[in-house]
C-alpha positions in Angstrom: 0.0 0.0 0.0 1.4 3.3 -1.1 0.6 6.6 0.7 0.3 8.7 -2.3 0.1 7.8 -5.9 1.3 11.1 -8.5 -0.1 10.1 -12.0 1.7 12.2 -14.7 5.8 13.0 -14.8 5.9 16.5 -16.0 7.5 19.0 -14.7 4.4 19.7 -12.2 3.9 16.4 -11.0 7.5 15.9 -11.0 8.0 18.7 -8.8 5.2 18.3 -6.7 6.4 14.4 -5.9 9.9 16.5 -5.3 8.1 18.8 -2.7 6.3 15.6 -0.9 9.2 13.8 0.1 10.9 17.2 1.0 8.4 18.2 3.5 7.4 14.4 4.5 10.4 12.1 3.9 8.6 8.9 5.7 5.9 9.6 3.3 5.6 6.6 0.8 5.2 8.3 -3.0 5.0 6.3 -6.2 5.0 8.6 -9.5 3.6 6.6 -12.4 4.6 8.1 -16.3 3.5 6.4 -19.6 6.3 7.4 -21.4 10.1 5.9 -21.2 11.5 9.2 -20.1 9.9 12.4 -18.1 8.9 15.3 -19.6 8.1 14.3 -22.8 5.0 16.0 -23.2 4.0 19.5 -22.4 7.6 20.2 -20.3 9.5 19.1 -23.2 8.1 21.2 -26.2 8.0 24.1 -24.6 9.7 27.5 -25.6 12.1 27.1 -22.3 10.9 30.9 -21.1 11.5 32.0 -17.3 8.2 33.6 -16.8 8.4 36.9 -15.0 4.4 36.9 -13.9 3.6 40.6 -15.9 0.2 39.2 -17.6 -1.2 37.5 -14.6 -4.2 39.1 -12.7 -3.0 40.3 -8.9 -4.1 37.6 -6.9 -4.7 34.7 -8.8 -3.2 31.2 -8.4 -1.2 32.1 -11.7 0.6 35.3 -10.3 0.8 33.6 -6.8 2.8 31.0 -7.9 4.8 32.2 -10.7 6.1 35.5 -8.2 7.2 33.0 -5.8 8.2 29.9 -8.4 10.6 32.4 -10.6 12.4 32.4 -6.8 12.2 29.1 -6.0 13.2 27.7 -9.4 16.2 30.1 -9.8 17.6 28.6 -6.3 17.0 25.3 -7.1 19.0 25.8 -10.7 21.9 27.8 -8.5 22.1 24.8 -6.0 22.2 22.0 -8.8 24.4 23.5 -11.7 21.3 24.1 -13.9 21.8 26.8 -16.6 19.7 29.4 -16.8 20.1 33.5 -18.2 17.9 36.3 -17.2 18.4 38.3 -20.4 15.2 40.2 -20.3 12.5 40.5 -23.1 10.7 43.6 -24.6 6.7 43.7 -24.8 5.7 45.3 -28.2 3.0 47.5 -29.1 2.8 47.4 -33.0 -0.4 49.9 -33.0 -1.4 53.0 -31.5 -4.6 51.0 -29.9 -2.6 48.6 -28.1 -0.8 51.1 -25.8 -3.4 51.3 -23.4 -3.3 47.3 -22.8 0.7 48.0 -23.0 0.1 50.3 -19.9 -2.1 47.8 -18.1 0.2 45.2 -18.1 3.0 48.2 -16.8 0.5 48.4 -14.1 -0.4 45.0 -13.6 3.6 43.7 -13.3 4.6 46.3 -10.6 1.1 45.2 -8.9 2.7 41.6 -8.9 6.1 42.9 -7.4 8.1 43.5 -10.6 10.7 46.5 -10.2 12.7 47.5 -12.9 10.0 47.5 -15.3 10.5 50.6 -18.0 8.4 51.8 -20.8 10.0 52.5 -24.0 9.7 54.5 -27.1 11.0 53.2 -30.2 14.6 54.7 -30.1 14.6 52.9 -26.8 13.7 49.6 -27.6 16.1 50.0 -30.6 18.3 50.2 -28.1 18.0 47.0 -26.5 16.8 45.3 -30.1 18.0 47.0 -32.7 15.7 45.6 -35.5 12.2 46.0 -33.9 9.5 47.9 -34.9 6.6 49.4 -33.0 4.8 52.6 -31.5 6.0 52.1 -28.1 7.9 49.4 -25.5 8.4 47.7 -22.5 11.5 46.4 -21.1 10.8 43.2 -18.6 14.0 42.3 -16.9 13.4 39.3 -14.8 12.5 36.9 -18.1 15.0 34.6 -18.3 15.8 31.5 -20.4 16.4 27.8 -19.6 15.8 24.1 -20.3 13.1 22.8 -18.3 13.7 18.9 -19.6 17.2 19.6 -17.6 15.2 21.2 -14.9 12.8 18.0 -14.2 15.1 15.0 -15.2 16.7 16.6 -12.4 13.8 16.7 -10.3 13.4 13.7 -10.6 16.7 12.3 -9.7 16.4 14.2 -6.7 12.9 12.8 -5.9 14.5 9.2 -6.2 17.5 9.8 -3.8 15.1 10.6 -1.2 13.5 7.0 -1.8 10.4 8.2 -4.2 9.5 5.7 -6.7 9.5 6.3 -10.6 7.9 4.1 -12.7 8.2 4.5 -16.6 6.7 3.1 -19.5 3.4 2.4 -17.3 -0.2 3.5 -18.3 -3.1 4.5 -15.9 -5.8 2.6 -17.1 -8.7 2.6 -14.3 -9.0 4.1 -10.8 -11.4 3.4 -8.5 -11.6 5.4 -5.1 -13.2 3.5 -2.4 -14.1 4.6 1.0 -10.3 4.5 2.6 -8.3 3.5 -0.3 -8.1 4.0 -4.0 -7.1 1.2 -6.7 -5.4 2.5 -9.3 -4.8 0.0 -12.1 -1.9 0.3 -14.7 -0.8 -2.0 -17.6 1.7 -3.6 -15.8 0.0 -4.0 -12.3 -2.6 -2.8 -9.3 -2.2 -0.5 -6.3 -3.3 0.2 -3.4 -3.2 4.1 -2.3 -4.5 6.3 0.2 -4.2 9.7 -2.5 -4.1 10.0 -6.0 -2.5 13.1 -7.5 -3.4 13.5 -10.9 -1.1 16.2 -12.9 -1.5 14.5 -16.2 -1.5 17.4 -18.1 -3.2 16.6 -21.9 -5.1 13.8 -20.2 -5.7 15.6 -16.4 -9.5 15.9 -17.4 -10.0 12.2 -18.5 -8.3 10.7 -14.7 -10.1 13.4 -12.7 -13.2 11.7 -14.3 -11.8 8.3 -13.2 -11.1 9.8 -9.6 -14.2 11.7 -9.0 -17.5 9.2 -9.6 -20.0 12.2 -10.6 -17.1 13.5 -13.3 -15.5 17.2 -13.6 -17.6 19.8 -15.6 -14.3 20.9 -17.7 -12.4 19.2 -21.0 -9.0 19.7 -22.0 -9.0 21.1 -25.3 -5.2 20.8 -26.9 -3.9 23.5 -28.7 -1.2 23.2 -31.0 1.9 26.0 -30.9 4.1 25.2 -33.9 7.6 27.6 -34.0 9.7 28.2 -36.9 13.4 28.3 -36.6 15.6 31.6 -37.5 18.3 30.6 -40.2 22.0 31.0 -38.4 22.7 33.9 -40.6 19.9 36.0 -39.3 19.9 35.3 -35.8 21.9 39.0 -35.8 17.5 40.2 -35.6 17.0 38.9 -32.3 19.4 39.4 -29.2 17.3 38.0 -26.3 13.3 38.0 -26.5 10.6 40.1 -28.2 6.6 39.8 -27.4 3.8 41.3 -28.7 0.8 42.6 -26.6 -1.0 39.8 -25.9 -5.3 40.0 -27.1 -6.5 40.3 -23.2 -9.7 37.9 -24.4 -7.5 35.1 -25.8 -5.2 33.0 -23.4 -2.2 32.7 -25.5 0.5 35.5 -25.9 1.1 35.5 -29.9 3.7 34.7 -32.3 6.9 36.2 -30.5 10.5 35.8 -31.0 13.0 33.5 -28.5 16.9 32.8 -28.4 16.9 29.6 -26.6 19.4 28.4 -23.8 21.4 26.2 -26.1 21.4 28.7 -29.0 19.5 29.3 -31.9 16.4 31.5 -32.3 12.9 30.3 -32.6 9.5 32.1 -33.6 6.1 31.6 -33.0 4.1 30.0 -31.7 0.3 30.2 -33.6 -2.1 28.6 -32.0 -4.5 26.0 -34.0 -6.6 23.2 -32.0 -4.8 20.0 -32.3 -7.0 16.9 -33.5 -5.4 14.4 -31.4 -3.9 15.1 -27.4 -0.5 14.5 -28.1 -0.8 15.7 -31.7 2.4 17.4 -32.7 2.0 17.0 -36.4 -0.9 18.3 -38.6 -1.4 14.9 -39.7 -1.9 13.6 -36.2 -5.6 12.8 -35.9 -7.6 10.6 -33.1 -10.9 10.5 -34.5 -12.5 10.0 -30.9 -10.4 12.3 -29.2 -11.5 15.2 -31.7 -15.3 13.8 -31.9 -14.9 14.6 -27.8 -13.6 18.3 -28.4 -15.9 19.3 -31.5 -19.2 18.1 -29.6 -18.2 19.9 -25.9 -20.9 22.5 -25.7 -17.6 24.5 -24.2 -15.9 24.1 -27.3 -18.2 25.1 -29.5 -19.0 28.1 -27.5 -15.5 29.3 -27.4 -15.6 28.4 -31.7 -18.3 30.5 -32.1 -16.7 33.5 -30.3 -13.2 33.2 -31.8 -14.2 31.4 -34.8 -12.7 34.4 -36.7 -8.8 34.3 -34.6 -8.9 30.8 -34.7 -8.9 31.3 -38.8 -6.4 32.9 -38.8 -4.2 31.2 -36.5 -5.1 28.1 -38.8 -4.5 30.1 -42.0 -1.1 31.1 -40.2 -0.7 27.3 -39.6 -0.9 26.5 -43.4 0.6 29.7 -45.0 4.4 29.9 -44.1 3.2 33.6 -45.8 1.1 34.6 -43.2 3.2 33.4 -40.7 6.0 35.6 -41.6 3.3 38.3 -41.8 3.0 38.3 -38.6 6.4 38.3 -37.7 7.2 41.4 -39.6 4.7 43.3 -37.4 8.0 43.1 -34.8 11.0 42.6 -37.0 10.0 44.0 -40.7 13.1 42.8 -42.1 12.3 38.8 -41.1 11.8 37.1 -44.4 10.2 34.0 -45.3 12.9 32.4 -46.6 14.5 33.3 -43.5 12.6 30.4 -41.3 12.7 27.1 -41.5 10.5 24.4 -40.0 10.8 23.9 -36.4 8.9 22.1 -33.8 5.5 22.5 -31.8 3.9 22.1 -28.5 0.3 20.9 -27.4 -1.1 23.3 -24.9 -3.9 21.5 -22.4 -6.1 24.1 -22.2 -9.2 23.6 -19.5 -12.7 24.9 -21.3 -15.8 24.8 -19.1 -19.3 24.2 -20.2 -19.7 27.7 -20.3 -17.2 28.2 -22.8 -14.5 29.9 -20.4 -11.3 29.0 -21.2 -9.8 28.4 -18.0 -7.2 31.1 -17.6 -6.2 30.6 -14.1 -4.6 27.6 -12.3 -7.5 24.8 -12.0 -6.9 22.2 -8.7 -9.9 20.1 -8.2 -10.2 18.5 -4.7 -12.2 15.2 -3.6 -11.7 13.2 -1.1 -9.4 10.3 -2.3 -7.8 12.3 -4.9 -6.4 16.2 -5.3 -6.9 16.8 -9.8 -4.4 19.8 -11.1 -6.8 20.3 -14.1 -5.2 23.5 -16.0 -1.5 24.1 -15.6 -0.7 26.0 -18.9 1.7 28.5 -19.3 3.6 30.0 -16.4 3.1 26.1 -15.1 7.0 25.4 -15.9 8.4 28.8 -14.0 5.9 28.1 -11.4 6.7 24.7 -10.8 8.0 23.9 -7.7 5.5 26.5 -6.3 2.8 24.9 -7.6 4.4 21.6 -6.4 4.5 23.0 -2.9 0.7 24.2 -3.0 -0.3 20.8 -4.2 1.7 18.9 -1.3 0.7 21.1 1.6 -3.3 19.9 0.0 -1.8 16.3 0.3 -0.2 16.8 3.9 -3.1 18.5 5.4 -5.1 14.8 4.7 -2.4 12.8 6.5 
């Protein structure tokens, strides 16, 4: 009988299994992962971005635990070796309209704690980017760059040495939760556990359902990010990081520009709905899991209010055109035939029946099992803040 099961080894349920055997060494903690190898998922095609907390509202579990996460994951990096850069990104307004959500988000990031925040004009940011274009700036100096695979392989070796267990290459397949213990089934065997932790990301909706008999009223609905790469010969357009102003009604930032820890320059990403979970191709299609996500009345809620974006993040997704487009609204000298095909990311995105897309941290508690159902995007910078939430949940039951 194990004390607490963790289903899911990304960098949150890494990090929370990390935090568990910190605070409760005698605690017995089993973290089960489908894949050979952590992170391969969410963690490992990400854009590798030290979140600074600027777009978060005041308050929230998002700014909460990115503020004191950017802390926590820059000591942890200092004690271990990890390598890490806190080079500082500029937030773009490319119109004379966006300047007054430019200035919100001034507001907002000293209301989360940020100093050194400056506004810039365009001489200004040519300063700090010389090939940038736009109608005013803002210069955000705690971003930072890393590699969060590095950052939870890590984790995880650390969660081991204090006598967690890690099993790879095993599948959740059914859990039952029963009066004092839960059962959680795998394919390779049964156990017995007084708390299930489920942080399995893409699938977090699907084994909340398992844990919690009368189901969860959210789906995860995956959105694709797909990057280009910068050509070697141009990476001279981009010294550290350039944003745009994010649409305050969509929950994704837009196509930006990143140097990445181990060099090299990447932009993007769009954002299309993916037709399969773990669908980082646009040939990857599960014809149930995309059935599920078309006929969610959340879903189509949210299609019919952004069915116009979501064109033209899918026309961006087809057109390597209208992709560079975009990218000349920051850097009009970035030419097509200056990118060539990089990677992408799934996003799990939480959509209620309402059609809210979830923009805040989601943890869903019953009494056999605690469910972190939306961890997007400050999730990695936040991790071993989030971790720490989670276990202090877990402890207070024991």
């Amino acid at each position: 009988m194990t004390d607490v099961i963790i289903i899911g080894g990304g960098i949150v349920g890494l990090a929370t299994a990390l935090q568990l055997k910190q605070q409760r060494p005698g605690l017995s903690v089993v973290l089960i992962e489908k894949e050979p190898a952590v992170a391969r998922h969410q963690t490992g095609h990400n854009s590798g971005v030290i979140h600074s907390g600027l777009y978060y509202k005041p308050g929230s579990l998002k700014a909460t635990n990115c503020i004191r996460g950017y802390r926590m994951l820059l000591d942890f990096c200092d004690q271990e070796g990890i390598p890490y850069e806190l080079c500082g990104k500029i937030v773009v307004a490319t119109k004379q309209e966006e300047i007054s959500q430019l200035d919100t988000l001034y507001e907002r990031g000293q209301l989360n704690g940020l100093g050194g925040l400056r506004k810039l004009t365009l001489a200004e940011m040519r300063e700090i980017e010389p090939h940038v274009n736009g109608v005013a700036g803002m210069f955000v100096p705690q971003t930072g760059i890393i590699d969060y695979k590095q950052v939870s392989e890590k984790y995880a070796e650390r969660f081991q040495a204090l006598g967690g267990e890690l099993r790879l290459n095993e599948r959740v397949e059914q859990v039952t939760p029963g009066t004092s213990l839960s059962i959680v089934v795998t394919n390779k065997g049964r156990y017995e556990t007084k708390l299930v932790v489920n942080c399995a990301g893409l699938y977090s909706d699907k084994i909340a359902q398992l844990t919690q008999p009368g189901g969860v009223d959210l789906r995860i609905v995956p959105f694709r990010g797909e990057y280009y790469k910068i050509r070697p010969e141009k990476h001279y357009l981009v010294r550290n990081l350039i944003y745009p102003v994010p649409d305050p009604n969509f929950p994704f930032l837009g196509v930006h520009f990143t140097r990445m820890i181990h060099g090299g320059v990447e932009a993007g990403p769009n954002a299309v709905l993916a037709f399969q979970r773990e669908g980082y191709h646009k040939s990857d299609i599960d014809i149930k899991e995309l059935f599920e996500t078309l006929t969610w009345p959340g879903f189509q809620k949210v299609a019919a209010k952004y069915w116009e974006t979501g064109l033209g993040e899918m026309y961006r997704s087809f057109s390597k055109s209208a992709f560079t487009k975009a990218l000349q609204a920051l850097i009009p000298e970035i030419r097509e035939t200056d990118l060539e095909n990089g990677g992408a990311g799934v996003r799990a995105q939480a959509c209620d029946r309402t059609g809210g897309l979830l923009d805040d941290f989601a943890i869903l508690e019953s009494e056999r099992a605690i469910n972190v159902c939306n961890a997007p995007s400050p999730a990695a910078t936040s991790s071993l803040s989030i971790g720490q939430t989670v276990s202090e949940k877990v402890l207070a039951r024991f």
